[in-house]
C-alpha positions in Angstrom: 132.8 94.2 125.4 129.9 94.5 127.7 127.7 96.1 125.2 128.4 93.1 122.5 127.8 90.5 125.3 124.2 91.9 126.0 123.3 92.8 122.3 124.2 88.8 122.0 121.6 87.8 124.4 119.1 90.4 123.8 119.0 89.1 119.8 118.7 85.9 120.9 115.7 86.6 123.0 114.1 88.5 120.3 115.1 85.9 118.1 113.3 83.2 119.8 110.5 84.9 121.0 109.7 85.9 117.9 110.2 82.3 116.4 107.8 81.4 119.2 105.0 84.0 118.1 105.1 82.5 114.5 105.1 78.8 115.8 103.1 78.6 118.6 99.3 76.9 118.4 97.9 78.4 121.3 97.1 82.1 120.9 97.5 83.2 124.8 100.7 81.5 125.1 101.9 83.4 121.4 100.8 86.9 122.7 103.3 86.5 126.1 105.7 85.5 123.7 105.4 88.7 121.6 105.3 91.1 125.1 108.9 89.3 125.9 109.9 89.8 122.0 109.0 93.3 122.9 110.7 93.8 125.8 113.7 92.6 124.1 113.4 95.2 121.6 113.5 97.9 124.1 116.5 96.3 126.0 118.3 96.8 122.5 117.3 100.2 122.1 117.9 100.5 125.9 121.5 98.6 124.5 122.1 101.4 122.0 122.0 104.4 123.9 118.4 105.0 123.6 116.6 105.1 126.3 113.6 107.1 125.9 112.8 104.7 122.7 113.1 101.9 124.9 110.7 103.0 127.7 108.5 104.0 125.1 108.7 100.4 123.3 107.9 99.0 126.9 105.1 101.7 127.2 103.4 101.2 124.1 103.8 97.7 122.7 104.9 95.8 125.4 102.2 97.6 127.8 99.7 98.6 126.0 99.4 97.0 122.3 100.6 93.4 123.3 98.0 93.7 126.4 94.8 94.7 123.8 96.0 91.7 121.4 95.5 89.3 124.2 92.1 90.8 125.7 91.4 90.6 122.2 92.4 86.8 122.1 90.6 86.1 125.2 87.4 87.6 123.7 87.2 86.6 120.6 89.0 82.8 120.9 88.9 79.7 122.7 92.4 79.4 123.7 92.1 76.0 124.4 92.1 74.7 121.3 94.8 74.9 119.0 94.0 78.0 115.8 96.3 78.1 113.5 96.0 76.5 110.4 98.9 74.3 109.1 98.3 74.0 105.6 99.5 78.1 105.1 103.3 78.0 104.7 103.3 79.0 101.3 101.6 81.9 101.7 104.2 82.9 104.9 106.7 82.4 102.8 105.7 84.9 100.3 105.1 87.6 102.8 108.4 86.9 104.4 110.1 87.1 101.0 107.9 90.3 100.1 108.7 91.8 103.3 112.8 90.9 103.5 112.7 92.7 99.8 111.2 95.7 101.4 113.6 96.0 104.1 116.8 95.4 101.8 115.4 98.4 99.4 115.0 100.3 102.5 118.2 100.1 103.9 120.1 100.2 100.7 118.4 103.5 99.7 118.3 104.8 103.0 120.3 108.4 103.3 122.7 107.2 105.9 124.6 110.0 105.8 123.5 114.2 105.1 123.6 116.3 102.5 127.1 117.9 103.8 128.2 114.0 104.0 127.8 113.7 107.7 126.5 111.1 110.0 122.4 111.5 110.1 122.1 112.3 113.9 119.5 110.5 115.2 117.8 111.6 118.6 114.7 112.3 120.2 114.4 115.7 119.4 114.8 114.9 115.8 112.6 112.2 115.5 110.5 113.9 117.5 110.5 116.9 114.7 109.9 114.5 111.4 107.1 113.0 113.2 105.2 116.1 113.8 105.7 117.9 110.4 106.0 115.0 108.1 104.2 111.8 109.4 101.5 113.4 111.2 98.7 112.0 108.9 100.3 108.6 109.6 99.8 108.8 113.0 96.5 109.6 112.8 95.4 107.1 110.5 97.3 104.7 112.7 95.5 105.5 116.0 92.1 105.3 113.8 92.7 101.8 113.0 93.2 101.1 116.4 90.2 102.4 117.8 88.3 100.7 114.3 90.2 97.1 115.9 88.8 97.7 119.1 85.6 98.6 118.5 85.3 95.7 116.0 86.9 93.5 118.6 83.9 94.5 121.0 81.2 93.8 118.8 82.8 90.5 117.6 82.9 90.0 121.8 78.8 91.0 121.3 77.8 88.6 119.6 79.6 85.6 120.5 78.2 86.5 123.9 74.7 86.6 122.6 74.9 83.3 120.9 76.2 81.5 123.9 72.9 82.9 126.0 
């Protein structure tokens, strides 16, 4: 009973953090919403019997990801003044439709269940495994990007720093 009492109040801090990341104006104020959306996410993995994917979702996003978006903010932005543009719902909209249809074909075509018609285990040793012999390349081109962000990030930080002299 426990268990469904904190996956209650976990979703709903996800749930409105995340709906605070989309509607917020200020960008500063967006990014500490997304590091608690985070941090919910790991107590939910935490909430699942997961607890290595937890620490790592509050070692990675919440530590280090959500803490280079808002040095990036704080570089790049006045956070001051309000960003976002109003006038781009329709375009959120498609995205979220696109996206939901994405994750519907996922999960109804998702193997739930082995070839001998058992339950898929998942653990850390096995997800562990398909990461390193099948989605290496992804990672890779992952951890590119992010270094291609950051230096972009810097040089964007440059020049704004030039202008202002």
């Amino acid at each position: 009973m426990s268990e469904a009492v904190a996956f209650y109040i976990l979703s709903g801090l996800v749930l409105t953090s995340a709906w605070s990341v989309v509607r917020n104006e200020n960008l500063f104020h967006a990014g500490l919403s997304l590091i608690l959306c985070f941090v919910g996410v790991a107590g939910l993995y935490i909430n699942l019997d997961a607890p290595f994917l937890g620490a790592m979702q509050v070692l990675i996003y919440a530590g280090a990801i959500a803490v280079l978006l808002l040095f990036g903010f704080m570089l790049t932005h006045d956070l001051m003044k309000a960003t976002q543009e109003r006038n781009q719902h329709a375009g959120g909209i498609v995205s979220a439709l696109l996206m939901a249809a994405v994750l519907i074909g996922t999960i109804v075509t998702s193997p739930w269940h082995g070839p001998t018609g058992q339950p898929v285990q998942f653990g850390v040793e096995s997800l562990a495994r398909r990461y390193m012999q099948q989605d290496l390349v992804s990672f890779e081109v992952v951890a590119l990007l992010l270094l291609a962000s950051l230096m972009g990030a810097v040089v964007v930080a440059r020049k704004e720093e030039g202008s202002r002299e």
